[in-house]
C-alpha positions as CSV (number, residue, x, y, z in Angstrom):
1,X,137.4,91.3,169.5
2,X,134.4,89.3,170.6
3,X,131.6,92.3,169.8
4,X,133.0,91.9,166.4
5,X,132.7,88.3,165.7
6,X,129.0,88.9,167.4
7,X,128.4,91.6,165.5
8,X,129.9,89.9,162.0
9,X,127.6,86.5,163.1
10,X,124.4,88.8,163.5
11,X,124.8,90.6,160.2
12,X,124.8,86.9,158.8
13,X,122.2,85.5,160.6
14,X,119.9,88.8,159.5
15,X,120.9,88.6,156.1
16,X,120.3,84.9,156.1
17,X,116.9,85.5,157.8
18,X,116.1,88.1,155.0
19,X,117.0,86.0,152.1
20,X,114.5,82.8,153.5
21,X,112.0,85.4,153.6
22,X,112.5,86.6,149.8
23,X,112.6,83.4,148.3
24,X,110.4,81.4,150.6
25,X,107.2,82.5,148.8
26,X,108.7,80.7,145.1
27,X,109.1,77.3,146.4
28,X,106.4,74.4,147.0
29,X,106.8,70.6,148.5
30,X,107.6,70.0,144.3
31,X,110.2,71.9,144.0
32,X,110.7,75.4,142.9
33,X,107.4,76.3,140.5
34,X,104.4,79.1,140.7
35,X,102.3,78.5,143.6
36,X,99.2,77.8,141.5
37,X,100.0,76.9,137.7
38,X,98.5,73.6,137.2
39,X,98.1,70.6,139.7
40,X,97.9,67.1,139.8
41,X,97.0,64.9,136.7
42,X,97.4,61.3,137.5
43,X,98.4,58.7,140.5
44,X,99.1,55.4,139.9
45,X,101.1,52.3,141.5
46,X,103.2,50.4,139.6
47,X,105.3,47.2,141.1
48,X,104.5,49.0,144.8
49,X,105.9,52.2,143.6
50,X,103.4,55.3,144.1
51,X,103.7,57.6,140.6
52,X,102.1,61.1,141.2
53,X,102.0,63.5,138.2
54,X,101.9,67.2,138.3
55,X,101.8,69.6,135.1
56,X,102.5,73.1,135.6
57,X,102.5,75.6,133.1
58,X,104.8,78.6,132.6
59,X,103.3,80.8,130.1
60,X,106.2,83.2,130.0
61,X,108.3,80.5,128.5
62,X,105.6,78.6,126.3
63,X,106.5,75.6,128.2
64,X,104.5,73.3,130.5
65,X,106.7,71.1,133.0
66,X,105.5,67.4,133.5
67,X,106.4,66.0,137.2
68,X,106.5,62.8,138.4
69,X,107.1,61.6,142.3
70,X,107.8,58.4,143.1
71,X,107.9,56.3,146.1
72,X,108.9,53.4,147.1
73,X,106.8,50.5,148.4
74,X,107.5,51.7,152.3
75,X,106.3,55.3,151.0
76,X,109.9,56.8,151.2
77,X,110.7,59.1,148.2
78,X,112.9,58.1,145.6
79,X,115.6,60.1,144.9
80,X,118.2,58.4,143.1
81,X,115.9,57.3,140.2
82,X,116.4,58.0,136.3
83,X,113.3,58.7,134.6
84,X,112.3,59.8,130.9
85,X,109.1,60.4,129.2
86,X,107.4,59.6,126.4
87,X,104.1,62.0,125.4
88,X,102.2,61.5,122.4
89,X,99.9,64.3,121.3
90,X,96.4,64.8,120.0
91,X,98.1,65.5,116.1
92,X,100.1,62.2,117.0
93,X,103.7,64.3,117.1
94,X,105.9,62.5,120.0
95,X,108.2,64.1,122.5
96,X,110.7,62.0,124.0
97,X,112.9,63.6,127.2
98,X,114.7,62.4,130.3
99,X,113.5,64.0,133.3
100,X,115.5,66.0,135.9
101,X,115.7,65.3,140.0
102,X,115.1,68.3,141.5
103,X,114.1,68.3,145.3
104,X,112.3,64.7,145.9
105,X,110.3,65.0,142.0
106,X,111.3,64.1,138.5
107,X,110.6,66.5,135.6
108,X,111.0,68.0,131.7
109,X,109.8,70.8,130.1
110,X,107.1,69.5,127.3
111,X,104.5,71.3,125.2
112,X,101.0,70.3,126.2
113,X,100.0,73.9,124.1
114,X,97.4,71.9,121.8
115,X,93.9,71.1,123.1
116,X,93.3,67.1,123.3
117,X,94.1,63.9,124.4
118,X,97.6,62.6,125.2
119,X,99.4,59.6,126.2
120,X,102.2,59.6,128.6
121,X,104.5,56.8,128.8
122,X,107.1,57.0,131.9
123,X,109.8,54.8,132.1
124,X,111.6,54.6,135.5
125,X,114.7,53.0,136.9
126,X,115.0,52.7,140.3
127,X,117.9,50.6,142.5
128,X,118.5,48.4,138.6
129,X,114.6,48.0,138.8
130,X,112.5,49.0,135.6
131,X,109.2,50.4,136.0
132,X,106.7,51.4,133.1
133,X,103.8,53.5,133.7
134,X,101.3,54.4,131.2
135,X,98.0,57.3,131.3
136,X,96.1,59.3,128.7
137,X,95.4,62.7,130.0
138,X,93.4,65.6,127.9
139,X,94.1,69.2,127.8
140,X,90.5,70.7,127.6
């Protein structure tokens, strides 16, 4: 009875083992995006909260995903946060979405397609605290 329950563990702990190994390649510290599809696009501070922006870009959906980590004044990441966006374009068109949680970040799928400047307005509540940010940011 015991070589089976080893033996049933083992088959787990190899399929387990071989899954990690799979998947671990598709997932960054931002959550679960390309490895190299865009990057950082602005860090600010508002109210002692650190704001860092990444944009990624996933061509096979003709989306790019804005994403927005915050921390808290200690440097501890937020994670119970709502957050929404507010992007302007370079033909003056607005897209307005709330942002997801997904492991430690914040983001939304928006189209940052046309070539130009754009303003981003994020709007953040954390612990019944609001927070505004604010940044232009030009797709070259």
């Amino acid at each position: 009875m015991n070589s089976i329950v080893v033996r049933s563990f083992s088959g787990v702990a190899i399929f387990l083992l071989a899954a990690f190994c799979i998947c671990a390649p598709h997932f960054s510290t931002a959550g679960d995006h390309p490895d190299n599809p865009g990057g950082q696009i602005h860090v600010s501070t508002v109210d002692g909260y650190g704001f860092r922006y990444q944009l990624y870009d996933f061509p096979d959906r003709n989306t790019q995903h804005l994403m927005v980590s915050i921390t808290d004044p200690e440097g501890m990441a937020v994670m119970d946060g709502k957050v929404g966006f507010l992007v302007k374009g370079p033909d003056g068109a607005k897209q307005k979405s709330m942002a997801m949680g997904m492991k430690g970040a914040y983001g939304a799928d928006l189209d940052f397609a046309q070539k130009g400047h754009y303003s981003i307005k994020t709007k953040a509540v954390v612990g019944g605290k609001k927070l505004f940010d604010q940044f232009d940011y030009e797709v070259k």
